[in-house]
C-alpha positions as CSV (number, residue, x, y, z in Angstrom):
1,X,0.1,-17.0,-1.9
2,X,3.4,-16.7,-1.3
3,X,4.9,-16.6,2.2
4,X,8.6,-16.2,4.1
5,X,9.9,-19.4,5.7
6,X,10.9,-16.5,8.4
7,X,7.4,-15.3,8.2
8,X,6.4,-15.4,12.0
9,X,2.9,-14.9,13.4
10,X,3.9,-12.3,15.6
11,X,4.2,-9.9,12.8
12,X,0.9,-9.4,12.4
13,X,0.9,-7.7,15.3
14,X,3.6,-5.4,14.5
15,X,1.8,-4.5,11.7
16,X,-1.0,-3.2,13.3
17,X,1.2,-1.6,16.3
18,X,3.0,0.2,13.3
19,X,-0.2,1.1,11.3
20,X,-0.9,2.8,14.6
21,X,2.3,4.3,14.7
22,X,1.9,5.7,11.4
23,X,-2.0,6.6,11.5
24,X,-0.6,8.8,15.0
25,X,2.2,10.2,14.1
26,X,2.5,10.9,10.1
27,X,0.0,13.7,9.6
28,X,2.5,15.6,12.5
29,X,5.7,14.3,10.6
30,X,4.0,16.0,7.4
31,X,2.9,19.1,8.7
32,X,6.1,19.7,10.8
33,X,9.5,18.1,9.8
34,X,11.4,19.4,13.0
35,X,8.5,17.2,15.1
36,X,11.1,14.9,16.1
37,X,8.8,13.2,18.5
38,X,6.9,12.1,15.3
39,X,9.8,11.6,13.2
40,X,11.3,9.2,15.7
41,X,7.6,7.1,15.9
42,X,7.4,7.2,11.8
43,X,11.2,5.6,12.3
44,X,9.9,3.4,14.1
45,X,7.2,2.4,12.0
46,X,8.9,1.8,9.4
47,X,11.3,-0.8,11.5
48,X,8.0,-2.6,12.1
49,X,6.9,-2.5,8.2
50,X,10.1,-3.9,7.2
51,X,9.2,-6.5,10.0
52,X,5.8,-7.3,8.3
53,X,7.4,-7.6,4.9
54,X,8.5,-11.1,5.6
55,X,5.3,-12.5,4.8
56,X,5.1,-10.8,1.3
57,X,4.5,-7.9,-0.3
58,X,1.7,-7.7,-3.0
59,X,0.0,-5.3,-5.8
60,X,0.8,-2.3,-4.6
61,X,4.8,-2.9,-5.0
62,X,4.0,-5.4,-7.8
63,X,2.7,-2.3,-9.9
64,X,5.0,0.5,-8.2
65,X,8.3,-0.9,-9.0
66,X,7.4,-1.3,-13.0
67,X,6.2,2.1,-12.7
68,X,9.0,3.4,-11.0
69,X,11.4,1.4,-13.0
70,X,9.8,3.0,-16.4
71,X,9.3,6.8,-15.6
72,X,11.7,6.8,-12.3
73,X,8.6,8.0,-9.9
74,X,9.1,7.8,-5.8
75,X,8.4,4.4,-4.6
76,X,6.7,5.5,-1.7
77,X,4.4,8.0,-3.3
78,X,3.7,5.3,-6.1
79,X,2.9,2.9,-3.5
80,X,0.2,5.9,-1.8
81,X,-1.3,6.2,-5.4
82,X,-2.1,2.8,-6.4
83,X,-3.3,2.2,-2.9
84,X,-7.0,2.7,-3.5
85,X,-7.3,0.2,-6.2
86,X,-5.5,-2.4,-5.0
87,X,-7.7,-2.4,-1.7
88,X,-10.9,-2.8,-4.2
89,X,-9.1,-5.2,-6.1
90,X,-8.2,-7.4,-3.2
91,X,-11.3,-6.7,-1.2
92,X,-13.0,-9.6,-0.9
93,X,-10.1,-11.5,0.3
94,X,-9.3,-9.0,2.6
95,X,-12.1,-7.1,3.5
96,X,-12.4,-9.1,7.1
97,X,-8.7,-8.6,8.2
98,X,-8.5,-4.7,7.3
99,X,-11.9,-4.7,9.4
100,X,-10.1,-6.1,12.4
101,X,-7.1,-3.6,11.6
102,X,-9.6,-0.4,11.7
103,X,-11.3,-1.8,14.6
104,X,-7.4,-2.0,16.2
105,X,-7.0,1.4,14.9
106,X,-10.2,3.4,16.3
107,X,-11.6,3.1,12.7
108,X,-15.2,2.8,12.8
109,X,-17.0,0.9,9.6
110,X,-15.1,-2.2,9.2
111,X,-13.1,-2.4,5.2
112,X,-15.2,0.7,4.4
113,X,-14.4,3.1,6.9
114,X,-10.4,2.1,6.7
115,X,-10.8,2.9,3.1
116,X,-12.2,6.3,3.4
117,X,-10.0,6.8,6.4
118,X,-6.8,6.1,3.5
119,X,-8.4,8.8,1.2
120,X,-8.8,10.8,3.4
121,X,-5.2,10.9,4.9
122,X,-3.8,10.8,1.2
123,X,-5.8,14.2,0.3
124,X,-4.2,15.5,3.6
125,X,-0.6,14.9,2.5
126,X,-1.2,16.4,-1.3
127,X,-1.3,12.9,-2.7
128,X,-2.1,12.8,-6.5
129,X,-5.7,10.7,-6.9
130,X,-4.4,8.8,-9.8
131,X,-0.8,7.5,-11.9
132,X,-2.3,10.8,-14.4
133,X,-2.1,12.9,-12.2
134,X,1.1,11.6,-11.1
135,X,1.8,12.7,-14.9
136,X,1.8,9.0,-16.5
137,X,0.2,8.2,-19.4
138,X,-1.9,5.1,-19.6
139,X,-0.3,4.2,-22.9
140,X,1.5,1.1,-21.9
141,X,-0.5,-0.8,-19.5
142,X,0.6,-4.1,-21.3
143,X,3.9,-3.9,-20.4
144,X,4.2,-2.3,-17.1
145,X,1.5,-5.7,-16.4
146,X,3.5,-7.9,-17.9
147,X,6.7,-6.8,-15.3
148,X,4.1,-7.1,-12.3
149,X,3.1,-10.1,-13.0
150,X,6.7,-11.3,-13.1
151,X,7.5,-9.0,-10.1
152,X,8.5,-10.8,-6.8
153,X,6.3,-8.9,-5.0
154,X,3.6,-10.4,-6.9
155,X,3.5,-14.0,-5.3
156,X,2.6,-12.2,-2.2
157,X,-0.9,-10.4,-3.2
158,X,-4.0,-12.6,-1.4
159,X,-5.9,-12.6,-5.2
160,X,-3.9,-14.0,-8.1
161,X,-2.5,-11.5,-10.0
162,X,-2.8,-12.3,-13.5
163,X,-2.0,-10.4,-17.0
164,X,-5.7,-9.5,-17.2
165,X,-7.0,-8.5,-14.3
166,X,-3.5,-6.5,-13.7
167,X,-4.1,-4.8,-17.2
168,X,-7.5,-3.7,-15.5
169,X,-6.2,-3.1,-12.2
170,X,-3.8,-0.6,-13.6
171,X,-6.6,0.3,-15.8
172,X,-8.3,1.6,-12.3
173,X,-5.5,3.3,-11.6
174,X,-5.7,6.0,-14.2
């Protein structure tokens, strides 16, 4: 798996502090855009994420940027979409750190209870369930794989990502 020469240990932990930041303070950002208290701790959030980035990115920007790139969808709200099956996907290689993240969290039920707890916040905020309902078609699965396999972002994700089981994991994403 790929990671950052810069990559530092320490930003694991500002990860998690900004996973906190965000499982806080987003729902309030999203239900009241003049809640500047929350704006300023989603802000800084997302200082922490582009922290954490150093040590690599993975599937769910491995798939979004094809996807964006071909029918020019929001990054961020591509990235929310494919969420769900990119956790399955990398489950077993993750399922024991994202169960020491919801324990650092308050999320009860280890890999299964942060899951649920994602869904759960993605129905809050009105995001879609699937790239269809995003309005995508499934109709070229082969070639948005073939630029995720070859995207950057790729070398990061903690299970190989190859042409077939990206084909599928896009597959799951419909």
């Amino acid at each position: 798996a790929y990671s950052s020469p810069f990559y530092h240990p320490m930003s694991a932990g500002i990860a998690l502090e900004g996973m906190r930041l965000v499982k806080e303070f987003l729902p309030r950002a999203y239900k009241e855009g003049t809640d500047l208290e929350a704006r300023a701790n989603m802000m800084s959030a997302a200082a922490m994420g582009a922290v954490a980035f150093q040590k690599g990115l993975g599937a769910i920007h491995a798939l979004s940027h094809p996807i964006g790139a071909v029918y020019n969808t929001h990054h961020g709200m591509t990235n929310a979409v494919v969420m769900p099956a990119v956790l399955r996907f990398n489950r077993a290689a993750i399922e024991e750190k994202i169960g020491r993240a919801a324990a650092y969290l308050g999320i009860s039920g280890g890999f299964d209870g942060f899951y649920d707890y994602v869904l759960k916040l993605r129905s809050e905020l009105g995001v879609p369930d699937t790239l269809t309902a995003m309005g995508i078609a499934p109709d070229r699965i082969d070639e948005l794989s073939a630029m995720a396999i070859e995207d950057p972002s790729a070398g990061g994700n903690p299970v190989a990502m190859t042409l077939e089981n990206t084909k599928a994991l896009f597959r799951d994403c419909f």
